[in-house]
N, C-alpha and C positions, 0 to 999 in steps of 0.2 A: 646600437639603438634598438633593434628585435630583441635583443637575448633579454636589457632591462626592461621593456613589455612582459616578458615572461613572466608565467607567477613562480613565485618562490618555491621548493620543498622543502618543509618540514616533517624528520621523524621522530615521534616522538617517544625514542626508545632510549637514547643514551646522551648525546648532548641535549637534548629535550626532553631530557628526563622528568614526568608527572609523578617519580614516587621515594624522590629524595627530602628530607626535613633539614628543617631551622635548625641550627642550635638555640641554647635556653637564651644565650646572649650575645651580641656581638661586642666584638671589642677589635682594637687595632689590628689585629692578626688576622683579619678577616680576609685579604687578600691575599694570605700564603695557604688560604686554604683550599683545599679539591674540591671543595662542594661548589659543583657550577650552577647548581641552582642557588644557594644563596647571594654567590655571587650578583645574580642575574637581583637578584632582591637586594641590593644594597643598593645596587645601581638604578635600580627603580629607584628606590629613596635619595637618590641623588648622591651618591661616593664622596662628593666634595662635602654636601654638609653632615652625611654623615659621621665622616673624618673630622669635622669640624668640632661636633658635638662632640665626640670624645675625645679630643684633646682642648677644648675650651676650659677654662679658669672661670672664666664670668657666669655666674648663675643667671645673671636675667636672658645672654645671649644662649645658655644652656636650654632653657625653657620655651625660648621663641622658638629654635630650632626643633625640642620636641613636638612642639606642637604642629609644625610644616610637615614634620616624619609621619603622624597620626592622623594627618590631612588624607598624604598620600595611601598610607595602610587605607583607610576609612574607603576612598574611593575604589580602590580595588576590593575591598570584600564584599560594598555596594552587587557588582557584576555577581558575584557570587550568591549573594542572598535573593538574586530575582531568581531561584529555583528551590526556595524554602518554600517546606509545602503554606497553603494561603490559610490552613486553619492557625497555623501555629503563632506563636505572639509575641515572641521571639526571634531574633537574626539567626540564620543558620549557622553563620561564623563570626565571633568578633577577635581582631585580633590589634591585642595591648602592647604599646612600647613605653617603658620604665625609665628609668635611671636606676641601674641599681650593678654596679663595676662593670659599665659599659652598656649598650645600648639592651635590655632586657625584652626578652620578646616571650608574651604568655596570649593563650586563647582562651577563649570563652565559646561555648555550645550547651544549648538545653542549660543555660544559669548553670553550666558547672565553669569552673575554670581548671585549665592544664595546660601543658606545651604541646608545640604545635606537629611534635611527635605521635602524640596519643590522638590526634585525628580521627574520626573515618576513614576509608582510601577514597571511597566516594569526594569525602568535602578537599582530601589535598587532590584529588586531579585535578576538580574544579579552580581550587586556589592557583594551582601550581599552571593550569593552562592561561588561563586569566592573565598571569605574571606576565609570561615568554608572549601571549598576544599583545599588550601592551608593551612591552621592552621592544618588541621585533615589529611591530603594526601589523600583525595579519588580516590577512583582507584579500578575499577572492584569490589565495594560494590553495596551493597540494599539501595534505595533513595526511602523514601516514601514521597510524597507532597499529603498533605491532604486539598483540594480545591483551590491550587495554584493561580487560574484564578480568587481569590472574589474580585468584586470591579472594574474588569478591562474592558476596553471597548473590543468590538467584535475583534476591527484588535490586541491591545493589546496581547488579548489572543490565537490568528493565532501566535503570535513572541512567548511566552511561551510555547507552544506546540511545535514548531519547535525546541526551544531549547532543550528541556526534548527529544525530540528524538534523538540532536546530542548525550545528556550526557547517552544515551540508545546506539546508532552507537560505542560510546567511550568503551564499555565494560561496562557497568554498570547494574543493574534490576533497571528501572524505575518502579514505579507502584505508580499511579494517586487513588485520590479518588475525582470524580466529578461527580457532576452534570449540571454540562455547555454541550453543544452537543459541542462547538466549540473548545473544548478539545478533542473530541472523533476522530481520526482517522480512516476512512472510510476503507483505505488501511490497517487496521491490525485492522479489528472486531474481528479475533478470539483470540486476545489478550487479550480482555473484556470477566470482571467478573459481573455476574450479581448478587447484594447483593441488598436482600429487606428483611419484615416484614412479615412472614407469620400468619393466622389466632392466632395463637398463644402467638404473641408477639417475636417468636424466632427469632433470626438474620440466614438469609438462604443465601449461598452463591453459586452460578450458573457457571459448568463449561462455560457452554458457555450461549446463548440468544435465543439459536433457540427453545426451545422447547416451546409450546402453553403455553401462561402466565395462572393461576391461579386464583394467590392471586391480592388485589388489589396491593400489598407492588410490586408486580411484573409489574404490567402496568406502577405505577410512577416510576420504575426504569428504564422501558424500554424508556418510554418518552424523554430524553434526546440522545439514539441512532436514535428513529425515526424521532426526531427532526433535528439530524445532516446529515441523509439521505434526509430529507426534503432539507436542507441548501444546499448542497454541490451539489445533481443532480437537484435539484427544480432551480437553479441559470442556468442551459442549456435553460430552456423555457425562461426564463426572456433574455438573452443574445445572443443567436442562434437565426439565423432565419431558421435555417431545424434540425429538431432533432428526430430520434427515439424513440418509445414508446414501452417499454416492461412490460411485466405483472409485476417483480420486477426486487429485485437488482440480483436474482440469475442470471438470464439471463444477466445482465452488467457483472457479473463477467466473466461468460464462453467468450461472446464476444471479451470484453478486452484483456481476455488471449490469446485469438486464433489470435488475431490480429497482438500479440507482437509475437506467435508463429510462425506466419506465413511472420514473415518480414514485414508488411505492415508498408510503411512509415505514410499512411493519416487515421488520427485516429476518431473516431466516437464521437456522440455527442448523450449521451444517455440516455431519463427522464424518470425511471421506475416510476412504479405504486405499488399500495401495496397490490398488488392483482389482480385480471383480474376484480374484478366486479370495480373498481374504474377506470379504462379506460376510463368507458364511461362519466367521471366527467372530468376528461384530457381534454379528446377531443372536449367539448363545447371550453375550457379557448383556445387552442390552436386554435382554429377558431378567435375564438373573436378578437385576437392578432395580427390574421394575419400570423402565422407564420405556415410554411410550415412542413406535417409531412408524416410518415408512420408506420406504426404496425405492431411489430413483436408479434407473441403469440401463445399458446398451439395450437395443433386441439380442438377442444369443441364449445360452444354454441356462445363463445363471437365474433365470425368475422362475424356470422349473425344476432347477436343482435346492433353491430355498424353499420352494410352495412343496418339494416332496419330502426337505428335511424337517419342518419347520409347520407346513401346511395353513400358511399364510393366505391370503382371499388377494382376491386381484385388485382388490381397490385399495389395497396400499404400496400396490409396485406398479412405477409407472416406467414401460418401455419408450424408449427414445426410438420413432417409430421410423425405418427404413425409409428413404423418399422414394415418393412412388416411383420415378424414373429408374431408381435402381433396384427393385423390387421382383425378384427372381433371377436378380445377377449379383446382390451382393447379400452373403451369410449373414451382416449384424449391420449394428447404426453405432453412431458417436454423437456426444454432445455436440458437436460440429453440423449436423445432419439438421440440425434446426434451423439454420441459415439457409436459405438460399443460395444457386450455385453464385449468382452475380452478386449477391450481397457480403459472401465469403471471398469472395476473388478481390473485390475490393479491401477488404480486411487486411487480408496478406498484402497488398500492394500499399497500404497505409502502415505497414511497419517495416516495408524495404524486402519484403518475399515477392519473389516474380514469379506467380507460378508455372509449371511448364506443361508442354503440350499435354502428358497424359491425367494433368485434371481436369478436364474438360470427359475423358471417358470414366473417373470413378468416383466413390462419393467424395464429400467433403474430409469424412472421420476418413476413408481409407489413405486417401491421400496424405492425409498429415500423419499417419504410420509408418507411411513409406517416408516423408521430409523426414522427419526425426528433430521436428519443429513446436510438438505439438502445445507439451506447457508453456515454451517461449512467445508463442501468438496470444495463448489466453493468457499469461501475464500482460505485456502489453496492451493487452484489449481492455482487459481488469485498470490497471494504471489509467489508462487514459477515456474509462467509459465519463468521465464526467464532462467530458467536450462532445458526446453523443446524443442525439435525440431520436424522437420515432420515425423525424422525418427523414433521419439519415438512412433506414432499412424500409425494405418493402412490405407488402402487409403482411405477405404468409411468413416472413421473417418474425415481425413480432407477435402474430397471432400465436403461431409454435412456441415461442417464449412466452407469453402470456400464457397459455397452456401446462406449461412448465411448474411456470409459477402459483398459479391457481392448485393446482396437486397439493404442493409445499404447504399451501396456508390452511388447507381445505379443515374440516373439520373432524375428516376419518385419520383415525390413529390407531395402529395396531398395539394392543397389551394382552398378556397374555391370563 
């Protein structure tokens, strides 16, 4: 009685296969064939009267039955046409059964018609997942899609990912195994497993990403998240003409959050760096470009290593200012340092970090250098700022944010 509670696994790589085709037609020989996918669609259509239909003599009992066949098609491409974009005026897929030496199976797309070979691969995943959910009732099971995205072009694979998150929203455990960054979602990094090859040949699986890679098995795996952070905030320089510069994504995260915290209707435009020393590689391409910037970043070396390259004015780099308690005992500051010690202790104990006795002697940012926690907290924090309010932090907490923030929108922009 436990095990049938269980949810089901599905993968859907080889008996679930999303990228096998119809033939043009069926006819009796349908079940000596290997194609388990059409199989799975016959039997949707019901085997019995499908078999019915083509061995019937009676034309009128032919016709009734076609039309029960055209029922069923109709209501599955229905599922599929609720992701036809809403200008078009058109069904995304229609798909025709004939009479014509056996059950004739043709599609229709954009008013052209063809078979159900010449597809998109986008519309037959959609068809083909639609089928096996229906045939098998999925519902609140485990979906494994093992490289989902091979083959498909970049925006392709933006409509694939979107989707695999509604069938995640639906109640389900998605879990992807890719290599594409354009499958990686930015907004749920701490979702990502990191699986690579260590020295040994053994397969090593990573609860999360953040800590210092290793192995090489560790760099190529990472490559595909850095890559997708490249994509997704690298696209602000290319498209904005005013946008902030932070040392990384950690600091996107904290802002973002504090900004949906803080009610702010007008939202930032923000191209971290991957690291403070790569700043000064930014800040040439954003000259060249023309487009107008400012610098948010740590206290430390780098605002006078820009102001001596670059010779930048101080009111467009704002230092993330040491807290006074630790001011002549610690070198730098961290996005973290905005918080309050008791506002940050809470943080970490809202997402299952306990902190230990020696954060109570350094700051917030040192401390999360030494955890090796530190993007994992501000993902998290990011994920779940919208259950936060002002009343949850103290005031110098969001005064310091508020502070932050106001920089960001100000009206000083550095061009050269």
């Amino acid at each position: 009685m436990l095990f049938q509670q269980s949810p089901n696994i599905y993968l859907f790589n080889e008996k679930y296969s999303l990228r096998e085709v119809l033939s043009e037609r069926i006819t009796l020989k349908w079940e000596n064939n290997d194609n388990q996918f059409e199989k799975t669609f016959v039997n949707y259509l019901g085997a019995e009267k499908v078999n019915q239909f083509l061995t019937s003599n009676d034309p009128d009992e032919r016709e009734e039955l076609l039309s029960e066949l055209r029922g069923r098609v109709k209501s599955l491409t229905d599922k599929v046409n609720q992701y036809r974009d809403t200008s078009a005026n058109t069904d995304l897929l229609e798909i025709r059964l004939h009479e014509k030496n056996g059950l004739q199976i043709t599609v229709q797309t954009d008013g052209k018609k063809s078979y159900y070979s010449h597809l998109s691969d986008n519309t037959k995943f959609l068809f083909a997942y639609y089928l096996y959910q229906e045939t098998n009732n999925i519902k609140g099971d485990i979906l494994l899609f093992d490289e989902p995205s091979n083959g498909f072009h970049p925006s392709a694979q933006e409509f694939i990912l979107n989707f695999l998150k509604q069938l995640a929203a639906d109640g389900n455990l998605v879990i992807i195994a890719t290599h594409s960054e354009y499958l990686i979602d930015l907004d749920h990094l701490s979702g990502v497993r990191l699986m690579s090859v260590d020295n040994s040949k053994n397969i090593v699986v990573k609860n999360h990403f953040y800590n210092q890679a290793k192995d090489r098995g560790d760099y190529l795996a990472l490559q595909p998240i850095l890559d997708a952070i490249g994509l997704r905030y690298g696209n602000q320089i290319n498209i904005k003409d005013k946008v902030i510069v932070t040392e990384g994504i950690t600091d996107l995260l904290y802002l973002r959050a504090f900004n949906k915290i803080l009610e702010c209707t007008e939202g930032i435009d923000i191209a971290p760096a991957r690291g403070d020393g790569t700043i000064l590689n930014i800040i040439p391409l954003l000259v060249s470009q023309g487009i107008n910037f400012k610098v948010l970043l740590d206290t430390g070396t780098v605002k006078q290593k820009i102001q001596s390259a670059f010779g930048i004015e101080d009111k467009f780099i704002f230092e993330i200012p040491i807290p006074l308690d630790y001011v002549g005992k610690m070198d730098g500051s961290g996005i973290e340092d905005l918080f309050t010690k008791a506002d940050f202790e809470k943080l970490l104990l809202e997402i299952g970090h306990s902190p230990t006795t020696e954060y109570q002697h350094v700051s917030n940012s040192y401390y999360m250098k030494l955890s090796r926690a530190k993007r994992l907290v501000a993902q998290r924090f990011y994920e779940t700022a919208s259950s936060f309010s002002e009343s949850n932090f103290e005031a110098e907490t969001i005064e310091n944010f508020r502070t932050a923030l106001n920089f960001c929108k100000n009206l000083d922009w550095y061009s050269l």
